[in-house]
N, C-alpha and C positions, 0 to 999 in steps of 0.2 A: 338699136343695140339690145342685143338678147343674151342675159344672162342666166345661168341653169345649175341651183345649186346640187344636184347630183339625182342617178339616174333613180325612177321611181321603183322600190321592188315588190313583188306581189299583186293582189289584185286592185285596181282601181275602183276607187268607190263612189267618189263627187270632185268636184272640181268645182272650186268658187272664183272668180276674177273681182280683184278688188281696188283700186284708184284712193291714194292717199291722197291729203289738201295739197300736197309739190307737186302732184301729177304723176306723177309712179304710179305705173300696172303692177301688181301683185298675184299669182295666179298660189291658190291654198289646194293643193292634192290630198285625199284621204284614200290611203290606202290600207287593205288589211293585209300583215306581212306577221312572220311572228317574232317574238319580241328576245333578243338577248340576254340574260339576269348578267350582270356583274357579279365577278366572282366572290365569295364571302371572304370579310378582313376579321371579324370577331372582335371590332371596335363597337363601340361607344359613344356618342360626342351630347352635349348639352350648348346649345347655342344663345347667348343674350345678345338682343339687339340692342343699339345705342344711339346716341348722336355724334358723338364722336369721333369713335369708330365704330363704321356698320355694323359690323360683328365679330363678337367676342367667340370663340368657341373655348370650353373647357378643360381641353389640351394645353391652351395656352396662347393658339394661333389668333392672330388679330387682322379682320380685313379692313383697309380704313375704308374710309367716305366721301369719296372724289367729290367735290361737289359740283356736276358739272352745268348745274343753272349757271354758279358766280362768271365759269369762264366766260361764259359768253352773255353774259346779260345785257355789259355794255353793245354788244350788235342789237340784242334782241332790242334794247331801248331804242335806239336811234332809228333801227326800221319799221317799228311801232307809232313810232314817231312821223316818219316821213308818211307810213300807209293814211294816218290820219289825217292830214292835209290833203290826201290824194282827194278830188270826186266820186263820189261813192260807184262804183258803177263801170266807171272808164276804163280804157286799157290798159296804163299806167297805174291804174289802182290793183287791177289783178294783177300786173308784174310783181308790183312793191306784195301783195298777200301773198305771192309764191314764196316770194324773196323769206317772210317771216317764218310761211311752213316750212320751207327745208330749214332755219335754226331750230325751231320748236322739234323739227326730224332729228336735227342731232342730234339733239339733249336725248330724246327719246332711245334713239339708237344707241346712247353709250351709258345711257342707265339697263336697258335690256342686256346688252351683253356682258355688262360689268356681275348682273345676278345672274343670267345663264352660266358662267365660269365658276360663279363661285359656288353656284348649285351643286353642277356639276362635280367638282370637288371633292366637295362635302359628301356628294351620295356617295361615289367611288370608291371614299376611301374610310367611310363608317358603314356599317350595320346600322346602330340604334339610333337616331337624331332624337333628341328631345328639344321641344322649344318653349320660351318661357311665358308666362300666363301673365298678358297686361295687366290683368284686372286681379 
C-alpha cells in the first residue's frame, strides 16, 4: 500500500528512506523549488506559552493543550505491561513492541500536527511574532 503525499516540484536533490519502530517506510525528498512568501497582514502578535493553555497570543486568541499522553495512557500501560512478560526476543515479544510503537506513533502524530496547524496559523496571519524569554 503506497501512499504519495503530493507531486515533487523542481529539482531533486537526495532522497533518504527511513523505517520507524511500527515498521513504516518513510521516503524524505529534498528538493530545490522556489519558495512562496505569504502575503503581508501588517500585524503583530507576542506569544506566552503555558501549561494550561499551550498558547496564549496577545490578540487574545488562546490555543488549548490536548493532552494527548492522558488519552491513551491507559493502552499505553497495559501494552507495556504485557510486552514485559513477553520473552525477551520471541516473536510475540515483537508483536506486543509494534503494538506499543504505533501508540507512542500516535501521541507523536497528534502532537506534530496539533503544532504544525497552529504554526502555520500564526505565520499566515502575523508579520511580527514575538516569543517570551523563559529565563
Amino acid at each position: 500500500r503506497f501512499a504519495k503525499s503530493r507531486e515533487v516540484e523542481g529539482r531533486i536533490m537526495n532522497a533518504t528512506i527511513r523505517r520507524n519502530p511500527s515498521g513504516k517506510f518513510f521516503v524524505s525528498i529534498l528538493a530545490e523549488s522556489e519558495v512562496q512568501p505569504y502575503k503581508k497582514t501588517g500585524t503583530s502578535v507576542g506569544i506566552d506559552v503555558g501549561l494550561k493553555d499551550f498558547a496564549t497570543l496577545s490578540d487574545g486568541t488562546t490555543h488549548k493543550n490536548p493532552r494527548f499522553f492522558r488519552t491513551l495512557e491507559k493502552k499505553i500501560v497495559n501494552a507495556q505491561r504485557i510486552l514485559s512478560r513477553r520473552q525477551l526476543g520471541s516473536s510475540n515479544w515483537t508483536k506486543q513492541k509494534k503494538k506499543v510503537a504505533r501508540l507512542h506513533e500516535r501521541i507523536a502524530n497528534a502532537r506534530k500536527d496539533m503544532l504544525d496547524k497552529i504554526s502555520t496559523e500564526i505565520v499566515k496571519n502575523h508579520d511580527i511574532i514575538g516569543i517570551e524569554d523563559l529565563s
